[in-house]
C-alpha positions in Angstrom: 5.6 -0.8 -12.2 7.4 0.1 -15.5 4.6 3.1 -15.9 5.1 4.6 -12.1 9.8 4.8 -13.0 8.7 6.4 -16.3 6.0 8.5 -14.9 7.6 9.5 -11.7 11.5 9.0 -13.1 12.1 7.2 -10.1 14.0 3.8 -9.2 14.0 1.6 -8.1 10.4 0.5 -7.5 9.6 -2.9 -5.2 6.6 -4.8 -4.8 6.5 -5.4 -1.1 3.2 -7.3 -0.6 0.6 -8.3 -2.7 -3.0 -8.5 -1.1 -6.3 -8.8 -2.8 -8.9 -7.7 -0.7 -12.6 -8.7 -0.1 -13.9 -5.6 -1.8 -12.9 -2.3 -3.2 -13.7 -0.3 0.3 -11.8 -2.7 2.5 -9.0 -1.6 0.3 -9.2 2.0 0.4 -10.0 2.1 4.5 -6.5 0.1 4.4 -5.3 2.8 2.1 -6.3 5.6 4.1 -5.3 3.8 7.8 -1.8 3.7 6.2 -1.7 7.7 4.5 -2.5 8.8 8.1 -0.4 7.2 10.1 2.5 8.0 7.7 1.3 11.3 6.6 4.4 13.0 8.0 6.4 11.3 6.1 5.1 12.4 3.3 6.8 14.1 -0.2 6.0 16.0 -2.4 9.2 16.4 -4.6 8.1 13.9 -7.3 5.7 15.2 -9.8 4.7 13.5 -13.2 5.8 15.0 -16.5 2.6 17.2 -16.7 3.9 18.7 -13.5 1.3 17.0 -11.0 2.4 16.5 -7.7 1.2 13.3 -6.3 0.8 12.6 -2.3 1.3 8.6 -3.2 5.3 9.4 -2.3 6.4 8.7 1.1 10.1 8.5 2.6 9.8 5.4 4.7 12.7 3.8 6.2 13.1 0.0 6.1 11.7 -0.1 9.8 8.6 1.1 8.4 8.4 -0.9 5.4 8.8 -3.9 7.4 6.0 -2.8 10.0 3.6 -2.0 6.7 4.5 -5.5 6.0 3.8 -7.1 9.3 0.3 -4.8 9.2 -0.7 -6.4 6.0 0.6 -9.6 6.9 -2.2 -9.3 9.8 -4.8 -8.3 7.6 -4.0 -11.0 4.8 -4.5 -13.8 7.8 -7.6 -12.3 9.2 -9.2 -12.8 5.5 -8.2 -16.1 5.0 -9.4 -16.9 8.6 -12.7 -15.5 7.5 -12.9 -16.9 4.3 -12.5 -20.6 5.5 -15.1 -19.7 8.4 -17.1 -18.7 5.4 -16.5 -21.6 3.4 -16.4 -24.2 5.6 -20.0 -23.7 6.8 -21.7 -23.6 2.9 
């Protein structure tokens, strides 16, 4: 977190959910879901110190932030569902 505030200057920076995916594409399908469906709330005021805009910024109000929240809190139950189906059958 400490290297996005001094590359970005911006703060403050919260973890909201932590969520390890099965693999690497499950991850950046979530990724993507989520950059289109708030791709109008995108910014592009914040820019590193080489002057590279990134579209990672977003201006989400706490309404969304919870409803990313409850979307990954979805997802996290659907893997551990599937995980102990997995398991439980070995």
């Amino acid at each position: 977190m400490t290297s996005i505030i001094n590359e970005y200057y911006v703060w403050p920076v919260e973890l909201i959910f932590c969520l390890p995916f099965p693999s690497r594409n499950d991850a950046e399908s979530m990724e993507s879901y989520l950059h289109k469906k708030y791709s109008r709330y995108r910014l592009f005021s914040y820019s590193t110190q080489k002057g590279s805009t990134s579209k990672e910024w977003f201006d989400l109000n706490k309404n969304h932030v919870e409803e990313i929240k409850n979307i990954l809190n979805i997802i996290a139950i659907a893997v551990l569902l599937n995980f102990f189906k997995f398991n439980i059958f070995i």
